[in-house]
N, C-alpha and C positions, 0 to 999 in steps of 0.2 A: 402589187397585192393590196387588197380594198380588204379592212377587217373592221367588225361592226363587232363593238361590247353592250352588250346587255347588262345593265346594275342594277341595282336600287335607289344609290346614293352615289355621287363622283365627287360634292363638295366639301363632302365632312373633313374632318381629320383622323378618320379610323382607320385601318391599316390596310383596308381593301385600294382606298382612294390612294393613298402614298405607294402601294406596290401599280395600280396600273397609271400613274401618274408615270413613272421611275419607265413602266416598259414603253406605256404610248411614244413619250417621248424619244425612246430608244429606236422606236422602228422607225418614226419622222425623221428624225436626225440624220441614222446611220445607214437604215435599209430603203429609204423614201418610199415607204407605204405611208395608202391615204388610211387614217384613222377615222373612226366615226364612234361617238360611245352616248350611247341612248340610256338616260335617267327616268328616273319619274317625283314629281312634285317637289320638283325643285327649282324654278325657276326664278326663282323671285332670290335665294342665295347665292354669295358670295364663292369664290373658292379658297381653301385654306395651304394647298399645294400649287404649287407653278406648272403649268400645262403648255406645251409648245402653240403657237398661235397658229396652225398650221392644220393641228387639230380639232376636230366638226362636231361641236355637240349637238343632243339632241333629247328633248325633254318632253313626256308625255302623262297628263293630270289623269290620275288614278282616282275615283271615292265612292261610295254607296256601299251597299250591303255584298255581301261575296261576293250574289251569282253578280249584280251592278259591275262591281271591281274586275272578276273575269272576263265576261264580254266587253269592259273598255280596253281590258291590258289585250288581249284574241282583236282587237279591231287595231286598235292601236299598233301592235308589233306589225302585223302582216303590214300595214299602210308604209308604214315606214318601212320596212323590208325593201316592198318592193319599190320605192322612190329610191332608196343608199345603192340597190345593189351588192353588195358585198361581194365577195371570194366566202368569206371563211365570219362564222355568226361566234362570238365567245359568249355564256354564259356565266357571271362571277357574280353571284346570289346566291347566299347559304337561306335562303326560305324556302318554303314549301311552296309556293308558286314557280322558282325554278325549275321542278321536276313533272311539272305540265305543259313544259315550254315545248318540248317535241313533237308532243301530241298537238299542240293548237297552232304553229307556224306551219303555213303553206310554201313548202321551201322544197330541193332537192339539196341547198345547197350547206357542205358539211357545217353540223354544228355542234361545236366545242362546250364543255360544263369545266367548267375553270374550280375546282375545288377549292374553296381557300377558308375552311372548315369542318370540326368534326361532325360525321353523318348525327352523332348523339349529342350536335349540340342542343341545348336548352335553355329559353328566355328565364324559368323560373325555377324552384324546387318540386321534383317530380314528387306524389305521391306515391304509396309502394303497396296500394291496395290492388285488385283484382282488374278493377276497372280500369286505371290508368294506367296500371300496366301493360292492358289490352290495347288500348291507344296507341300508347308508345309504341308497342313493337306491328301495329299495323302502318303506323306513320313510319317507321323504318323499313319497311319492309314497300310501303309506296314511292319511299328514295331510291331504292334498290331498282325498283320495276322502271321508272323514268331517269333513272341514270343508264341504264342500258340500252333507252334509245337515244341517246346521243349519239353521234358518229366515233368522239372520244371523249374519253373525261382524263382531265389533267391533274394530280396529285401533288402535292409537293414535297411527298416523301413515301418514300414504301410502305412505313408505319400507317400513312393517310390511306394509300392506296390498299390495304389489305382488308380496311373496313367493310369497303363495296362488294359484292357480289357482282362484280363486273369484269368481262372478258379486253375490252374496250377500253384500256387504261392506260400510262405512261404516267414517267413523273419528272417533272421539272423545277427543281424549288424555285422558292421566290430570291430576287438578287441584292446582293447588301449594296447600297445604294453610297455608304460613305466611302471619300474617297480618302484618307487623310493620314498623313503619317505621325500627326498628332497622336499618343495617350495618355491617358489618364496616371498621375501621378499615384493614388491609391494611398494618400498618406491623411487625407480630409475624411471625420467621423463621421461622412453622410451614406445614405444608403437611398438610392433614386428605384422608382418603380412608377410605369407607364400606361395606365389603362383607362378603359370608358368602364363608368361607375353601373355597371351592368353584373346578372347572375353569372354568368359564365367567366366575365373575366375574375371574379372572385378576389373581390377588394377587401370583403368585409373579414377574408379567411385572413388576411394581411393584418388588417386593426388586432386581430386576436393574435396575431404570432407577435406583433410589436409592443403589444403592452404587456408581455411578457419578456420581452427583450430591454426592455428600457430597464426594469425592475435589475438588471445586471446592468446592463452598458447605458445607464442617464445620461453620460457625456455624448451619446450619438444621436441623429438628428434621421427624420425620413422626410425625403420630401416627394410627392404625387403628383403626375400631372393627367389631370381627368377632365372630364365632359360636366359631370355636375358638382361644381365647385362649392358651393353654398351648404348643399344637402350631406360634403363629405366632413365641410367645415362643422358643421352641427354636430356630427357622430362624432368627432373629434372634441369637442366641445363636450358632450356628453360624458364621453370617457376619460376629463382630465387630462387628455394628452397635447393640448393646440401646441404648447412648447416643446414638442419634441416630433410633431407631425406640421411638414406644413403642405398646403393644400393648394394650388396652382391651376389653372385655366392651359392647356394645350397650348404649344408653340413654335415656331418654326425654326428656331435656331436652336433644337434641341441638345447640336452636337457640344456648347456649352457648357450644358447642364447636367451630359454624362463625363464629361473633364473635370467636372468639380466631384464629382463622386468617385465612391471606392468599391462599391458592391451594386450590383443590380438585382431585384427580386422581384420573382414572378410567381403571383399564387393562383392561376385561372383552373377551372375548372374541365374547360376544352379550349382546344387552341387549333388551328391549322399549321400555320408553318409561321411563329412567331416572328413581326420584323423588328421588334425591338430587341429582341435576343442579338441580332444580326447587329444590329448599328451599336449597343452597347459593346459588345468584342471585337466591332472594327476599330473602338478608342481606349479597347483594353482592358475592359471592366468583367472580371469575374461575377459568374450569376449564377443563381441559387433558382430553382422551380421548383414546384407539385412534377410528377411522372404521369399529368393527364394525359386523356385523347387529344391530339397528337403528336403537336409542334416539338414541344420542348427535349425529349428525347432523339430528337434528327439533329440537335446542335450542341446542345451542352453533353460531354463526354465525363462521364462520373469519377470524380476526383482528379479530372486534368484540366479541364477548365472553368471549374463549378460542379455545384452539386446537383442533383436529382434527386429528389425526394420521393419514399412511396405516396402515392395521393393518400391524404390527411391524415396522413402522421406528422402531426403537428408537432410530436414531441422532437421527433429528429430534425425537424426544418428548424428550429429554436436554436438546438446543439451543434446544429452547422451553419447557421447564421453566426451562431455566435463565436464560434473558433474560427468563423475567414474575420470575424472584427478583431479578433485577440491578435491571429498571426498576419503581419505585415507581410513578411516575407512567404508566405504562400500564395497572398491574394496578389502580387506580384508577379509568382510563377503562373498561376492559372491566368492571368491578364495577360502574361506574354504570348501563353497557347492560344487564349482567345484570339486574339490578333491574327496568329496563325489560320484559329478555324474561319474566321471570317474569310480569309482571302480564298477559299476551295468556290464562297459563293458571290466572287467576284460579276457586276455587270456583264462585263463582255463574254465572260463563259455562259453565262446564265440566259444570254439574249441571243447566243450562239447558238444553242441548241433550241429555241425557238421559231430562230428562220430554218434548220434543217425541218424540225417540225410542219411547220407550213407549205415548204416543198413537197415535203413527203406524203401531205394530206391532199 
């Protein structure tokens, strides 16, 4: 089996690159398919995940104005297409050029949209006038129309999948990647939370829930590991809190730094199928989220191994922050179930139904 990914990015540290790091690897390894995974303007970067050497990349310079940008991405795909060959094409790009990829590939051969986001995600704060609402729901409605020519699109949770107006769906979550019989002790007043300093992952909704949490629990500490360090370190700075927030650079031995912790907290605004949810309950750590689009309600179970909050009801995210920091011995029992839920999205089961998948397509 020859499978070709389609990205935008494969070097980052964002949770696209760490989940197809986790599968490519898997299918070289264990299934001996050839991989191939085609970026764009990236060439000149480093990578921040380990990738099997075995594994074929392939990188293609994007720039100018749209129509520029489209007729390079339409010349570019097909060349490459047809030099890799492939079986089987995945697409895994939440943008809006993802869902023109069917239309502009000269292919017969099946092509996958790998969901690993909500259809309503958003770089910024939407407006709620007439106009941009018209937008909005025609740009939804253009996902809708090139999601269904896909041969399949892959969700990673029914909640994801129920979004699309698509007949052409399955869902396969993404696999928790730690393997470790290590946990988290849950007795240290830190509380760890994991994101790129973007709208959607909704950091800033975090600064407002914690500087009202300090105002009770000053003995507790947050610490973040983000993409723009400097510019978090500032708002922190800004809001008096640098002593009780501290602000980190992304890393590779994270599993560390959720051992040292006792709570894990997720404020985003949309989510796919969160992988830090996953690796935080493979080391036992009870977590608290917003109840966005769509990740976070396919893993955390409401009062058994964390909470779920309604999206921005800030007030109850505060009250149940703050009674898993009071009660030891609950944040103990929801770490134990954690543990538990983590293991349903074990690798091997995960990568199992992937090769049926492939067979089947």
């Amino acid at each position: 089996m020859k499978l070709l990914y389609i990205v935008p990015k494969i070097k980052n540290a964002g949770g696209v690159a760490r989940v197809l790091s986790i599968k490519a690897n898997y299918f070289v390894e264990h299934f001996n398919y050839e991989v191939h995974i085609l970026s764009q303007n990236e060439e000149e970067e480093s990578f921040f995940y380990d990738f099997n050497y075995k594994i074929i990349f392939h990188n293609i310079h994007l720039k100018g104005n749209t129509f520029q940008f489209l007729k390079a991405y339409k010349k570019q795909l097909n060349k490459k297409i047809q030099e890799i060959k492939p079986n089987c094409i995945l697409v895994a790009d939440n943008g809006l050029k993802a869902f023109i990829f069917p239309l502009i590939v000269k292919t017969k051969l099946p092509i996958v949209f790998e969901c690993h986001g909500s259809k309503f995600i958003e770089e910024k704060h939407q407006k709620n006038d007439f106009f941009s609402k018209s937008i909005q729901k025609t740009k939804y409605h253009f996902k809708d129309f090139g999601a269904r020519k896909f041969t399949k699109i892959v969700a990673l949770s029914e909640e994801s999948l129920k979004e699309w107006n698509v007949k052409n769906g399955i869902v396969i979550p993404n696999p928790s990647w730690i393997h470790s019989e290590k946990i988290a002790a849950l007795n240290n007043k830190k509380v760890i939370a994991i994101a790129r300093n973007s709208y959607e992952k909704g950091l800033s909704r975090l600064l407002i829930i914690w500087e009202k949490i300090i105002e009770k629990h000053p003995d507790w500490t947050l610490e973040i590991f983000t993409d723009e360090v400097d510019s978090l370190k500032n708002i922190t700075a800004d809001l008096k809190m640098t002593s009780k927030i501290k602000v980190s650079a992304f890393i590779k031995n994270i599993e560390e730094k959720y051992l040292e912790s006792s709570i894990y907290v997720m404020t985003s605004r949309t989510e796919g199928f969160p992988m830090v949810l996953l690796e935080a309950m493979s080391l036992g750590l009870p977590c608290i989220a917003f109840d966005c689009p769509t990740g976070p309600r396919s893993i955390i179970k409401d009062s058994e191994n964390g909470f779920l909050i309604p999206d921005n009801d800030f007030k109850m995210y505060i009250e149940k922050l703050s009674f898993l920091m009071e009660n030891e011995e609950i944040r103990l029992e929801f770490g134990r179930n954690a543990k538990q839920t983590s293991e349903h999205f074990s690798t091997e089961k995960i990568m199992e139904r992937w090769k049926q998948f492939f067979e089947n397509l």
